[in-house]
N, C-alpha and C positions, 0 to 999 in steps of 0.2 A: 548489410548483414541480414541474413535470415529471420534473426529477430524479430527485425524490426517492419517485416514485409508485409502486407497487407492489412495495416494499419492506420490511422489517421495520424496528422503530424502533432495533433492534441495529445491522441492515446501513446504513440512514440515520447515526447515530450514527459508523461507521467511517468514512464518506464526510467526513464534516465534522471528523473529527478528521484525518484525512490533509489536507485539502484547506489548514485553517487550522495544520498543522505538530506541532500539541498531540494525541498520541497515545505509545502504549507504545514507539516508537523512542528508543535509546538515546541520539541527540542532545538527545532534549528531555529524557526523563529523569534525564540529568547533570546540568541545569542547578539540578532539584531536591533533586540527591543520590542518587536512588533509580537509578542507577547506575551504579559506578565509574567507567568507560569511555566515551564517543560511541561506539565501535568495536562491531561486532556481531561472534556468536560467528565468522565467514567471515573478520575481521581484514584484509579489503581498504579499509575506508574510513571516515568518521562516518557513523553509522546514520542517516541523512535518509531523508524520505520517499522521493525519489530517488533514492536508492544502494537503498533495501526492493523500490520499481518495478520498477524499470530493468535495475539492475545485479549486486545482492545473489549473488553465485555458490550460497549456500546455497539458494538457490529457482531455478535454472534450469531445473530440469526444470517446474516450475508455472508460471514464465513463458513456456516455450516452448507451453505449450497456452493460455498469455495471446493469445501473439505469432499464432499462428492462428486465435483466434479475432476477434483485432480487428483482422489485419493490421500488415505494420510501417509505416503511416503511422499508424495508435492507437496508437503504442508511444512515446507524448508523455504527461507527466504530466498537465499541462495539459490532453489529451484525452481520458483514461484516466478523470479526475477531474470532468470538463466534461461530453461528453458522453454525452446518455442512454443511446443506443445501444451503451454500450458499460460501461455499470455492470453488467450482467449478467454478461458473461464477466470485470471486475475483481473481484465480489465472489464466484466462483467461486475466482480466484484468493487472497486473505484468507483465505477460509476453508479452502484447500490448505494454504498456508503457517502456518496457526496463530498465525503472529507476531501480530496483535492480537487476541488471547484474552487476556483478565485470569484 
């Protein structure tokens, strides 16, 4: 898939765990145990994919060089996550934020 094309099989890897919900966010890994809380360290919401994107106030300043780079109409999970043009500047941002490193 187009997608997924000139990418590492790590950065591939992040895509499809954001996309399918099953990643290191603390909503999903509550449901395993591994932990305590839905709520991330920022304490505004359940750690969804969504709230990580979007919202998350502990990554503002990394989302705001999201938000120029894909425009506020990419500022859609759905398109953040979708389209290719714009996996570039998402997996810049992932790898700012650190949050899905094991």
């Amino acid at each position: 898939m187009i997608l997924y094309q000139n990418i590492s099989r790590q950065e591939a890897a992040w895509i499809v765990r954001l996309r399918t919900a099953h990643c290191n966010l603390n909503k999903y890994l509550h449901r395993f145990g591994h932990a305590e809380t839905v709520t991330w360290e920022c304490g505004d919401s359940e750690e969804t994919v969504t709230h990580y994107l979007l919202w998350c106030t502990k990554f503002d300043r990394e989302r705001e060089k999201l938000r120029k780079e894909v425009g506020i109409g990419g500022m859609k999970v759905e398109k953040l996550l979708g389209f290719s043009k714009l996996i570039k500047p998402l997996l810049e941002f992932i790898r700012a934020t650190k949050r899905l490193t094991f």
